[in-house]
N, C-alpha and C positions, 0 to 999 in steps of 0.2 A: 663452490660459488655461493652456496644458499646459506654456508656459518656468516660470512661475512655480510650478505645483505641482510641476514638477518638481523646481525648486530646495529648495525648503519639505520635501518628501518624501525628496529624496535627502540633506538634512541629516541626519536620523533615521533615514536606513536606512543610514546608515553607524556600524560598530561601536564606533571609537572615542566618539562625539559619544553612542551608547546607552549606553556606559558612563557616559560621566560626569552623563549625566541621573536612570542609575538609583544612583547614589550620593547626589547631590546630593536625590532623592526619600527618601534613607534619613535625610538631615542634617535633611532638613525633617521629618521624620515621628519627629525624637528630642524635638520639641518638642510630640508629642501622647501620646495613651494606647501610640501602638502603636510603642512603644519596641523589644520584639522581631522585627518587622517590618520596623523602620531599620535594626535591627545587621544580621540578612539580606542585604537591600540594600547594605551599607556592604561587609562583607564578602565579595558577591558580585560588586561593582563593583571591590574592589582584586585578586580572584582572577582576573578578566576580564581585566584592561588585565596581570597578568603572562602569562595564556595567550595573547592577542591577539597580545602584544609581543612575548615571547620563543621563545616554539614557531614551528616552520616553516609555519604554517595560512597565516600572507602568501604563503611561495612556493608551497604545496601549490594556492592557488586560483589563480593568476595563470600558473603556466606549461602549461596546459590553453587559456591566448588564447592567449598567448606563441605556443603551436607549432601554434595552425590556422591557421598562415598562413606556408609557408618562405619564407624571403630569397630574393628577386627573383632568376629568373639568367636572363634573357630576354636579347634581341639585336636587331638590324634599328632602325628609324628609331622615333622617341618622335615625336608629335604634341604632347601638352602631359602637364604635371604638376600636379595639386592637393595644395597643402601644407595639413593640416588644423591650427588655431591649436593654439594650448596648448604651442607654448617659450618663449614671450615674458611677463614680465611687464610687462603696457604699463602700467598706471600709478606703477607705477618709474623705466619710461623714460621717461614721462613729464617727471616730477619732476626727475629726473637727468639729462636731454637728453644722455641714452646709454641704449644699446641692455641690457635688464636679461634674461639669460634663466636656466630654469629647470631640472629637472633630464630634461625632455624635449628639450634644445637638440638633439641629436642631427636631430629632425624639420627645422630651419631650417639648418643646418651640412650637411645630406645634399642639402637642394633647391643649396645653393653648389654642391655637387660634381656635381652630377646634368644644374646648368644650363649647365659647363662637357664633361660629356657628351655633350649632344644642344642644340647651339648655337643650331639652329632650334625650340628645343621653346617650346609657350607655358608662362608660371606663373604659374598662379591661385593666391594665400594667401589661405585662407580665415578668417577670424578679425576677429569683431565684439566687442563690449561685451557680455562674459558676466555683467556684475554685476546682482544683484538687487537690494541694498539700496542700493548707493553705486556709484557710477560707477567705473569702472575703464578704463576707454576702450578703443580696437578694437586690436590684436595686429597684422593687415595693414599699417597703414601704417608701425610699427616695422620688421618685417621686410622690407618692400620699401626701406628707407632702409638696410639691412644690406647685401640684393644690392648694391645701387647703388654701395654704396662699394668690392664685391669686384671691379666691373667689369660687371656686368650689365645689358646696354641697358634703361631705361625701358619702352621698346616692347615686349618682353617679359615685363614682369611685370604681368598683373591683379587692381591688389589687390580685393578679395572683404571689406567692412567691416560687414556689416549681420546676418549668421549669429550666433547667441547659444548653439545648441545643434547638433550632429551631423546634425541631421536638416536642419535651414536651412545648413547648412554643403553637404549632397549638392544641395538643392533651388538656392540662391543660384550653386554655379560650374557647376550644368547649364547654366541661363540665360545666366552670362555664355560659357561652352563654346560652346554650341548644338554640340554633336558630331557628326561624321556618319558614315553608313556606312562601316569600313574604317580610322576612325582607332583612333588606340592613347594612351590617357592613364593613365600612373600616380597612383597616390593614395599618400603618402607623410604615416603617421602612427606614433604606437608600436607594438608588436608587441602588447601588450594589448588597445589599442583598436580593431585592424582587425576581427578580427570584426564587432564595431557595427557599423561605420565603414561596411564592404564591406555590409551588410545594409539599410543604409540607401540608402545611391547606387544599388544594384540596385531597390529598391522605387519610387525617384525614376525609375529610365530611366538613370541614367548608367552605362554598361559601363566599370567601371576595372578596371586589375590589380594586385592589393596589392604595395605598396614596402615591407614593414616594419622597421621602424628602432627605437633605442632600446627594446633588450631589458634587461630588470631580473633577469633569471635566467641561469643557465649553461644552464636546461632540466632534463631530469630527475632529476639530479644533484642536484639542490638543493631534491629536494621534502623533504627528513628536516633538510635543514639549518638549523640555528635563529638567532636572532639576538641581539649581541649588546649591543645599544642594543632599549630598549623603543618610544623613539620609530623606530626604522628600522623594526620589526616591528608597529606599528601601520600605517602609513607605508602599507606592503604590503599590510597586509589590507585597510584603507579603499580602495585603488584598486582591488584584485580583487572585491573586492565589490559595489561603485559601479560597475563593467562589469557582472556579472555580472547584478545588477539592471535597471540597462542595457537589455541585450540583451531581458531578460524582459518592460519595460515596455514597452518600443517593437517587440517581435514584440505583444502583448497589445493596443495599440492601432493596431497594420496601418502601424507609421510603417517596420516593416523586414521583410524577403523571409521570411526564417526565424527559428527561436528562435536556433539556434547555427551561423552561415553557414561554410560551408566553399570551400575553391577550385573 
């Protein structure tokens, strides 16, 4: 019950999709008495998507995940690595029987480099069927058809196909893991989404140590900086705020360790 309300829920808590609802409530609302009401609405939906879009509010929320979690500079022997889905669009590659990735590729292009690193390491890709309405198919077996071709022995890669959300993503590669005393397993997601991420696997039992990868900011540099495409600066906001929320609903119902996990 909680993949689905989640989805349902985190469509309208995201700012873009409220804007264009409370417009579209002003378009309908021109065909009743409360004409002054719609113009409201009309014109606070078109003032929204230029603040949303062009003010720095995308990078002001997003680089606050961005940097609770610094770039990996560890050493000594890797046990295994969990790649969290979401660079892959699989039913593209689907379609296209080619590998389709997204502007997270960073996450599946870092397991390449990481699994020429530590040669003995395992790699679990975590990544099922996250679609709610229409099938979209599982991101893992894309990705494991990626290593394979960069050289990556089969026996080393577990793909992980059944996860739909972050939290079945920490629960699903515990199982396949079974970890044990003394090992060392990286988790290797965006720099936004670790937090969650790490919040989650910690409340599951699994002890990883953040790999974070594909950062969308410079960091603090960038909190004043605006943007110059409305769709880039929507882009931003809807993904810092969809963590953000995140984090909130899954501290809120005991699915992660803390509100805002830290190292």
């Amino acid at each position: 019950m909680f993949f689905p309300l989640s989805k349902i829920l985190g469509f309208f808590a995201l700012p873009s999709n409220l804007v264009i609802v409370t417009g579209l409530i002003g378009v309908a609302l021109l065909l009743t008495r409360f004409k002054r009401t719609a113009r409201v609405l009309m014109v606070a939906s078109i003032l929204l998507i230029a603040i949303l879009g062009l003010s720095p509010l995308g990078n002001a929320l997003i680089i606050p995940l961005e940097d609770r979690f610094p770039r990996w500079s560890g050493s000594g022997d890797v046990t295994g690595i969990v790649l969290l889905g979401g660079a892959v669009t699989p039913d593209v590659s689907a379609a296209r029987d080619d590998l389709s990735l997204n502007e997270a590729a960073e996450r599946l292009t870092t397991i390449a480099r990481l699994a020429a690193a530590y040669p003995r390491a395992k790699i679990i890709l975590s990544g099922g069927d996250a679609g709610l309405v229409r099938n979209e198919g599982a991101e893992a077996p894309h990705a494991s058809r990626f290593l394979r071709g960069l050289g990556v022995p089969p026996g080393r890669l577990i793909p992980e196909d059944r996860s739909r959300n972050t939290v079945e993503n920490a629960v699903f590669s515990k199982e396949l893991a079974a970890p044990k005393r003394g090992e060392r397993w990286l988790l290797v997601t965006s720099a936004y989404h670790m937090p969650r991420a790490i919040g989650v696997f910690r409340r599951a039992g699994f002890e990883v140590e953040a790999y974070p990868v594909d950062w969308r900011t410079r960091g603090k540099i960038d909190a004043l900086r605006p943007f110059q495409s409305v769709g880039d600066g929507l882009r931003r906001t809807d993904t810092a705020v969809r963590e953000w929320v995140g984090l909130f609903v899954y501290w809120l119902t005991g699915r992660s360790s803390e509100l805002f996990p830290e190292p």
